[in-house]
KOLPADREN-965240 format. One record per residue (C-alpha): residue number from 0; x, y, z. Coordinates in nm, 3 decimals. Last residue first. Layout:
<sites>
site num: NUM | px: X | py: Y | pz: Z .
...
</sites>
This chain:
<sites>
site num: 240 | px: 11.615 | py: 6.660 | pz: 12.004 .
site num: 239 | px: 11.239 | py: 6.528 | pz: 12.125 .
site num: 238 | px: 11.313 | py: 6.734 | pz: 12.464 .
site num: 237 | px: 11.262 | py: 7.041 | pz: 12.246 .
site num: 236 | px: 10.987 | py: 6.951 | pz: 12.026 .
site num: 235 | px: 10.824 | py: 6.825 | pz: 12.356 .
site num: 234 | px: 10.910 | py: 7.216 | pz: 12.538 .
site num: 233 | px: 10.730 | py: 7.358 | pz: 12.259 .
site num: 232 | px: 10.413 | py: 7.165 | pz: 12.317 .
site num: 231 | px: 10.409 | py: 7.289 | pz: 12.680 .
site num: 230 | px: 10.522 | py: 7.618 | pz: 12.630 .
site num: 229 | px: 10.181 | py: 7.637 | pz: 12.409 .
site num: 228 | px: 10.004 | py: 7.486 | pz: 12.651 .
site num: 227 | px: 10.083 | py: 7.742 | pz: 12.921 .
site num: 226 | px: 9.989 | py: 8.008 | pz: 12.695 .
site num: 225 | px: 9.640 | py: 7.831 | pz: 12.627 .
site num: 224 | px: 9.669 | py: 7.813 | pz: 13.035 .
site num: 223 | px: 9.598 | py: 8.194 | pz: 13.094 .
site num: 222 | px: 9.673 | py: 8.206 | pz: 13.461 .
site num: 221 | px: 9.393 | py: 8.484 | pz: 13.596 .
site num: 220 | px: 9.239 | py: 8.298 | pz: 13.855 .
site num: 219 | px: 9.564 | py: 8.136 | pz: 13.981 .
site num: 218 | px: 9.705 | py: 8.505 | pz: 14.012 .
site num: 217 | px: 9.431 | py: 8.578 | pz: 14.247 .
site num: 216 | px: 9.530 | py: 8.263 | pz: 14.500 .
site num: 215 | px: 9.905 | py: 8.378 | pz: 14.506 .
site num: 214 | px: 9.770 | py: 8.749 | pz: 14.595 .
site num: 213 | px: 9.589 | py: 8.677 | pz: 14.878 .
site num: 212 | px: 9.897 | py: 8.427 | pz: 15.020 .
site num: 211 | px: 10.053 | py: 8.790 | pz: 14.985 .
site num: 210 | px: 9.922 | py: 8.952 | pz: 15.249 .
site num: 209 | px: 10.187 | py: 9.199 | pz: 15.318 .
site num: 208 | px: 10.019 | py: 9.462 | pz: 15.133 .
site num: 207 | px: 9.767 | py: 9.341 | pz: 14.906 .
site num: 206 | px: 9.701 | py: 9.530 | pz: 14.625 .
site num: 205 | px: 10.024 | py: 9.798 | pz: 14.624 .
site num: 204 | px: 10.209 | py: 9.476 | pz: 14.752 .
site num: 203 | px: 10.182 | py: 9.220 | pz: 14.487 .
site num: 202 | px: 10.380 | py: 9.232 | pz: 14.198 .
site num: 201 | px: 10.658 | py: 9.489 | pz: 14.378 .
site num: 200 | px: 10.682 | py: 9.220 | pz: 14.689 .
site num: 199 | px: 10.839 | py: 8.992 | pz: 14.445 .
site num: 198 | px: 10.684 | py: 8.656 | pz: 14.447 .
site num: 197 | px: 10.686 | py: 8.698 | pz: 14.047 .
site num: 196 | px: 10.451 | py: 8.366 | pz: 13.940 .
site num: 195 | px: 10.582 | py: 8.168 | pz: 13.584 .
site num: 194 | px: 10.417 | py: 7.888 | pz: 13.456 .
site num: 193 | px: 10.629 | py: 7.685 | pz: 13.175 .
site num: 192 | px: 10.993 | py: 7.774 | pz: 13.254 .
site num: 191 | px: 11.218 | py: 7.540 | pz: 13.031 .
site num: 190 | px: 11.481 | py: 7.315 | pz: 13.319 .
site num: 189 | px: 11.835 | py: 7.256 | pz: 13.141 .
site num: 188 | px: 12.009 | py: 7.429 | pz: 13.509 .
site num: 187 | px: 11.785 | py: 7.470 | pz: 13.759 .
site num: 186 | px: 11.715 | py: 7.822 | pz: 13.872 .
site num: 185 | px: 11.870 | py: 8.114 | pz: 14.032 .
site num: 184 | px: 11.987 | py: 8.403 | pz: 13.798 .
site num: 183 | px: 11.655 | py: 8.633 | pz: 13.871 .
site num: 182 | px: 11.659 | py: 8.544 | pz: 14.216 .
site num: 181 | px: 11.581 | py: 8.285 | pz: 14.503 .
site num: 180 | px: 11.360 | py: 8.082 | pz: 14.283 .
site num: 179 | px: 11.176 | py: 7.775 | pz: 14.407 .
site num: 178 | px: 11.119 | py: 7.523 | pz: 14.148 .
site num: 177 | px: 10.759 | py: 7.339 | pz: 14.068 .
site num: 176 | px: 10.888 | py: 7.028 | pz: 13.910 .
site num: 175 | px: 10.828 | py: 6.853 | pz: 13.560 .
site num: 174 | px: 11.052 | py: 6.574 | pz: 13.487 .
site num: 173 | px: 11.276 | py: 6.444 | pz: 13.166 .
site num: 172 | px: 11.592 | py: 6.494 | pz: 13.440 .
site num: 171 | px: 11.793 | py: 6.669 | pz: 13.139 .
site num: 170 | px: 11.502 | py: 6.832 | pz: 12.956 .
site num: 169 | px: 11.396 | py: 7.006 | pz: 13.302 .
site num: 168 | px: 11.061 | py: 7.098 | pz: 13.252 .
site num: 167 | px: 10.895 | py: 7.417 | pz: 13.478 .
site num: 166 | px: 10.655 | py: 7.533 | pz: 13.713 .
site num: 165 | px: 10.793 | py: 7.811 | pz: 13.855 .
site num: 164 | px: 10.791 | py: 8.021 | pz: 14.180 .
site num: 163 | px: 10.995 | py: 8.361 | pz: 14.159 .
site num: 162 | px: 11.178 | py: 8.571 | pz: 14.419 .
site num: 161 | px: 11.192 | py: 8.810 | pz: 14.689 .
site num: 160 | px: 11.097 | py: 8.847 | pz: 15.047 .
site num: 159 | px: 10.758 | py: 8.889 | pz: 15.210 .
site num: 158 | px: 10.630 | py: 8.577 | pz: 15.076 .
site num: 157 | px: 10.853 | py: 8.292 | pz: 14.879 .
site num: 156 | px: 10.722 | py: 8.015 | pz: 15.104 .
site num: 155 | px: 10.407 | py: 8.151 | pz: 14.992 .
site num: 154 | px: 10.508 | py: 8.083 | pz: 14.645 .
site num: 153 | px: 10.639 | py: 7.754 | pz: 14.719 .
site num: 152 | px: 10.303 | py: 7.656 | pz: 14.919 .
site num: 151 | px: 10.129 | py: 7.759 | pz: 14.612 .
site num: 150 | px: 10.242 | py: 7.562 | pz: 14.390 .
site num: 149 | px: 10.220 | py: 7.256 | pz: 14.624 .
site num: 148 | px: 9.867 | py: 7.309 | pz: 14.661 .
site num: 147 | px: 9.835 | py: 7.363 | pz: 14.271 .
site num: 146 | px: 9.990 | py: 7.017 | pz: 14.223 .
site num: 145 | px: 9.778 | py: 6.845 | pz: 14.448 .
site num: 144 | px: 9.485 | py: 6.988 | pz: 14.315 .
site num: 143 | px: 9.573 | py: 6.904 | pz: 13.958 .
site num: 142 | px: 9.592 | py: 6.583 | pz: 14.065 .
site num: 141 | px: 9.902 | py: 6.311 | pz: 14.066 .
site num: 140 | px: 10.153 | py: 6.499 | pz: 14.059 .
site num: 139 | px: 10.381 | py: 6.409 | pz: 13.720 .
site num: 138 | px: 10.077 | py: 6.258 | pz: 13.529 .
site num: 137 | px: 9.786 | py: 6.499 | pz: 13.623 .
site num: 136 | px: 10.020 | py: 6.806 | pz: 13.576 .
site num: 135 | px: 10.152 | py: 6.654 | pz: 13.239 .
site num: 134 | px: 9.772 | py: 6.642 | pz: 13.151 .
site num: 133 | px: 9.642 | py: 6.931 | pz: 13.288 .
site num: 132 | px: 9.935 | py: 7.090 | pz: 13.023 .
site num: 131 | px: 9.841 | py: 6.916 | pz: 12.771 .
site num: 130 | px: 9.476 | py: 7.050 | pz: 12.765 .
site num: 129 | px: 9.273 | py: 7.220 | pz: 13.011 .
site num: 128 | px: 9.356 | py: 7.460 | pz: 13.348 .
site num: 127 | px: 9.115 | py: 7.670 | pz: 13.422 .
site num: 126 | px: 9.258 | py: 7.997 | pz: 13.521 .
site num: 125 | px: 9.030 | py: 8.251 | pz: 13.353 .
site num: 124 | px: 9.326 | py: 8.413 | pz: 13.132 .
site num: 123 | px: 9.518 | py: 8.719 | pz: 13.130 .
site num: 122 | px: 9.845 | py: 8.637 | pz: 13.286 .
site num: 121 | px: 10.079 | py: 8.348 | pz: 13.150 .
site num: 120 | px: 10.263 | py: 8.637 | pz: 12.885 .
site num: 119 | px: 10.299 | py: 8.846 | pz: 13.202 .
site num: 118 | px: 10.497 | py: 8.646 | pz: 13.394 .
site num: 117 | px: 10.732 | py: 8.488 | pz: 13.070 .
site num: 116 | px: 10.827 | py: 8.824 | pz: 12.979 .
site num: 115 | px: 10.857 | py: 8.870 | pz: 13.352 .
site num: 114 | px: 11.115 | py: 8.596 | pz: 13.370 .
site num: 113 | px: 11.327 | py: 8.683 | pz: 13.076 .
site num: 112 | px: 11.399 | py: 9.038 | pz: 13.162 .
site num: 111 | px: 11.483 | py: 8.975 | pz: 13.495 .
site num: 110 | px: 11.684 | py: 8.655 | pz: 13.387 .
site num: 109 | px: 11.890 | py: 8.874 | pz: 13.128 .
site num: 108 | px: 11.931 | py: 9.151 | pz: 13.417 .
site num: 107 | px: 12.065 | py: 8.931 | pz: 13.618 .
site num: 106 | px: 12.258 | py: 8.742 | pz: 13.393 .
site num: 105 | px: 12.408 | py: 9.052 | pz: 13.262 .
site num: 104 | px: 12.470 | py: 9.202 | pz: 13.633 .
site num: 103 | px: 12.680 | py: 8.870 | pz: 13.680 .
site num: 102 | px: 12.897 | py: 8.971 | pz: 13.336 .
site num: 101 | px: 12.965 | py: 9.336 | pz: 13.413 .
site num: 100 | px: 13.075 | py: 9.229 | pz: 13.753 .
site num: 99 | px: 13.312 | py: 8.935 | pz: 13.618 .
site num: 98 | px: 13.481 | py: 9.230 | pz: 13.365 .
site num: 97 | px: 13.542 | py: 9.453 | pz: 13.728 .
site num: 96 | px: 13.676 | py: 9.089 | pz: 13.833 .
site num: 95 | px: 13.888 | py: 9.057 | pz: 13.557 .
site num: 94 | px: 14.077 | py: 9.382 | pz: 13.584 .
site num: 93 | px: 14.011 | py: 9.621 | pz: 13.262 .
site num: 92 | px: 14.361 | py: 9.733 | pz: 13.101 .
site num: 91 | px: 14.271 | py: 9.572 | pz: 12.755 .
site num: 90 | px: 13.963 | py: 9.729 | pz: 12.714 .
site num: 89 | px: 13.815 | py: 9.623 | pz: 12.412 .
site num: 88 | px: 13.615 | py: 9.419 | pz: 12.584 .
site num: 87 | px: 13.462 | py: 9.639 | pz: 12.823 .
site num: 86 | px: 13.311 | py: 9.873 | pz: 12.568 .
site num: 85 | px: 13.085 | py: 9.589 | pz: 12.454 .
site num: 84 | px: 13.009 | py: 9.525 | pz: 12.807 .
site num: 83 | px: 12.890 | py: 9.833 | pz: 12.890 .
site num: 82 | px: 12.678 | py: 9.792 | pz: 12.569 .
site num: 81 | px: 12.574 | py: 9.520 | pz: 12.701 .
site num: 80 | px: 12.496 | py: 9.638 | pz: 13.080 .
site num: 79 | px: 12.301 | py: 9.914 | pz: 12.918 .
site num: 78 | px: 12.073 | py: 9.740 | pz: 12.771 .
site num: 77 | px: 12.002 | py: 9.481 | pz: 13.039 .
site num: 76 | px: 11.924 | py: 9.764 | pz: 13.264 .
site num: 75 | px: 11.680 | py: 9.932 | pz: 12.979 .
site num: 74 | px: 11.482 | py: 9.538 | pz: 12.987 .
site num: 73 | px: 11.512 | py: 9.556 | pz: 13.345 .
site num: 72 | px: 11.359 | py: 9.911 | pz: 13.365 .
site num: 71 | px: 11.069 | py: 9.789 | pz: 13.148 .
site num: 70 | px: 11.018 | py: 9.501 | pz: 13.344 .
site num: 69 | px: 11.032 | py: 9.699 | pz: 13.722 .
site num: 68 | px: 10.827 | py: 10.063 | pz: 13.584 .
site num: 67 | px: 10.604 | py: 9.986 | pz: 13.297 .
site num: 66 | px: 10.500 | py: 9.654 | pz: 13.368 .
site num: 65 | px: 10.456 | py: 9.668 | pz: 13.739 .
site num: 64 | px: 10.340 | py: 9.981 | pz: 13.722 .
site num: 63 | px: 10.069 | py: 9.879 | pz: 13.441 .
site num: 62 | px: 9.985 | py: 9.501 | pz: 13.680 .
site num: 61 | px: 9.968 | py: 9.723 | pz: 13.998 .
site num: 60 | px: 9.719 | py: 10.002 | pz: 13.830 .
site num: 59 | px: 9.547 | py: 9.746 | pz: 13.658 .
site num: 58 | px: 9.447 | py: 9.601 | pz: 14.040 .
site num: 57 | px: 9.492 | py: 9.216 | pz: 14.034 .
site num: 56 | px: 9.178 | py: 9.036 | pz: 14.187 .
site num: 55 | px: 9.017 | py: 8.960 | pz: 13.855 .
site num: 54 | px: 9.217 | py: 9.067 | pz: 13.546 .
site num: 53 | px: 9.025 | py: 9.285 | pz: 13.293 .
site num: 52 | px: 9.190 | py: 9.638 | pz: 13.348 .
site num: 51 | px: 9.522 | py: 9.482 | pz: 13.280 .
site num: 50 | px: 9.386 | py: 9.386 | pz: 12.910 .
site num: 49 | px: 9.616 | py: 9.145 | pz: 12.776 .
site num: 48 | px: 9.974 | py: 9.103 | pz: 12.612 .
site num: 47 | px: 10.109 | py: 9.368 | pz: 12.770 .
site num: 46 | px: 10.331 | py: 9.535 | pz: 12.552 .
site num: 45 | px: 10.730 | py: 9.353 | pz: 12.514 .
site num: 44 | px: 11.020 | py: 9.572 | pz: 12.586 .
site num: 43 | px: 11.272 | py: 9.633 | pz: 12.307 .
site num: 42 | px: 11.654 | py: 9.471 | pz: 12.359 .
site num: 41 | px: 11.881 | py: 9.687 | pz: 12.192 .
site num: 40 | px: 12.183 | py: 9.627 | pz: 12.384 .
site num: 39 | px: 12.438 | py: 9.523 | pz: 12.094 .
site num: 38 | px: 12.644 | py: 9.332 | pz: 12.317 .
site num: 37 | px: 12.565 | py: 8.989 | pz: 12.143 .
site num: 36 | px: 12.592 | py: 9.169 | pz: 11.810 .
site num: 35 | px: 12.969 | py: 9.174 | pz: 11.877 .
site num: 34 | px: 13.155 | py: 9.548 | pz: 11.839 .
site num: 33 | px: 13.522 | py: 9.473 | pz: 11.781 .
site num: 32 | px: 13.744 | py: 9.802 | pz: 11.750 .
site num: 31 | px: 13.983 | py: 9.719 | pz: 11.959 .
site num: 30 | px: 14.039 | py: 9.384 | pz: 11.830 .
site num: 29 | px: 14.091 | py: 9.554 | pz: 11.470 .
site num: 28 | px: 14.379 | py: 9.723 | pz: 11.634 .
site num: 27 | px: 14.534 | py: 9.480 | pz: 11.749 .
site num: 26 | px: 14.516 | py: 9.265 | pz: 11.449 .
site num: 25 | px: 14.262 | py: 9.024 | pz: 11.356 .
site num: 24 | px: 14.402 | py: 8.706 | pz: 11.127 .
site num: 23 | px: 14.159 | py: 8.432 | pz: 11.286 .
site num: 22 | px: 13.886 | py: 8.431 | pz: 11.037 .
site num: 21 | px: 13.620 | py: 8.534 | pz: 11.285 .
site num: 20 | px: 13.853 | py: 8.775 | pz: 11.448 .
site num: 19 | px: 13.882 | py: 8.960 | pz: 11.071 .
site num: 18 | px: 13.504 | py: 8.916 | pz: 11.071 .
site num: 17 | px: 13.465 | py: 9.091 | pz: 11.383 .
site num: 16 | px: 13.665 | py: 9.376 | pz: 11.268 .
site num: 15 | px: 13.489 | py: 9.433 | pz: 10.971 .
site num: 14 | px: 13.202 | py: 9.429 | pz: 11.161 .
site num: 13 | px: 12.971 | py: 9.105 | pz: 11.150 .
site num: 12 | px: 12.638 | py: 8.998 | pz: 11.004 .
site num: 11 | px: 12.623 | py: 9.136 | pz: 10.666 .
site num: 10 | px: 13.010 | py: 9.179 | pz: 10.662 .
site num: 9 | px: 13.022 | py: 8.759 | pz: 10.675 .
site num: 8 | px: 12.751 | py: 8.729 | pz: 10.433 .
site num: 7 | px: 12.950 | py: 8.964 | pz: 10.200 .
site num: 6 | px: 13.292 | py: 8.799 | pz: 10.233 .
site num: 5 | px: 13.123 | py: 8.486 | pz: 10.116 .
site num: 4 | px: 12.924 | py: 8.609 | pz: 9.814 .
site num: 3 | px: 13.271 | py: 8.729 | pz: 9.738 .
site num: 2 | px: 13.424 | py: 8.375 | pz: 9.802 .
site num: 1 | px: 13.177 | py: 8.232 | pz: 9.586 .
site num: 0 | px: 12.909 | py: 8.013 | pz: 9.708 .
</sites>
């Protein structure tokens, strides 16, 4: 490659001032005018992947309200805390711990955004488990029913609060575990999400209140496990590395 096919890659993916801090000869005023791709904020929300009026148990007005009004406003939240961000670092005066705030609202928002992505993809199926996935269950729990009890014990553990229950791989420990979530940035570190559930009172409550137990056992009927299989075969690519 020729060091003009070279400067143009770099412009093609960087600013001119992000390629000067790329090759280590920015000046101050180039670091002021920085603009990362990582702080871009254009994140687009994702469409339902199913037909909300289809689910059994789950009202499509909860699922489309659900959808439209807590994703999609984490997915405009996450937005705005980049480009927020974006303007943050090129302010020299900014205190640290204003910067810090920026940064823990991005891995909020980033773990909002991530886990209902991951909710709603796993919706919209007839909940009979099949395939790799029944298998790993079968091998790491015993029974499916043993696993599914536990699942949902964590998920009514989870009831009347906030949170997420997930059945996920950890590629460090080599195990699959259903985690209890406390928030959007709470979860095991190296572990790959492969059935998500949203125990937040907003994914349940215009159908069933305070009952939520109800609404654990109607999101098992609709867990599309062709989904979960896919995570499954993509998380033994992974842990193959």
């Amino acid at each position: 490659m020729t060091d003009l096919t070279r400067r143009d890659a770099i412009k093609g993916v960087f600013s001119a001032g992000a390629a000067a801090v790329l090759a280590g000869h920015a000046t101050a005023e180039e670091l002021q005018t920085v603009d990362p791709l990582v702080f871009a904020g254009k994140h687009e929300p994702k469409p339902l992947p199913f037909d909300p009026a289809k689910l059994t148990g789950i009202s499509e007005k909860l699922i489309v309200s659900h959808h439209d009004n807590n994703y999609v406003g984490a997915v405009k939240a996450l937005n705005v805390v980049e480009q927020r961000l974006a303007a943050a670092m090129r302010d020299k005066d900014l205190p640290a711990y204003l910067y810090g705030d920026l940064k823990r609202q991005e891995l909020i928002r980033t773990g909002s955004v991530v886990l209902h992505e991951k909710y709603f993809a796993n919706l919209g199926g007839n909940g009979k488990a099949s395939g790799n996935a029944l298998a790993m269950i079968n091998q790491w729990f015993g029974s499916y029913e043993v696993w599914e009890a536990e699942f949902k014990r964590v998920g009514n553990a989870l009831s009347g609060g906030s949170g997420w229950t997930v059945l996920a791989f950890n590629l460090h420990t080599k195990q699959l575990h259903n985690y209890w979530l406390a928030d959007h940035s709470n979860g095991p570190n190296m572990s790959v999400p492969i059935l998500v559930l949203d125990m937040y009172e907003h994914a349940y409550q215009m159908d069933y209140g305070a009952a939520a137990a109800k609404y654990v056992d109607a999101f098992m009927t609709n867990v599309n496990w062709d989904e979960v299989n896919r995570r499954i075969d993509a998380v033994g690519k992974m842990s193959a590395i």
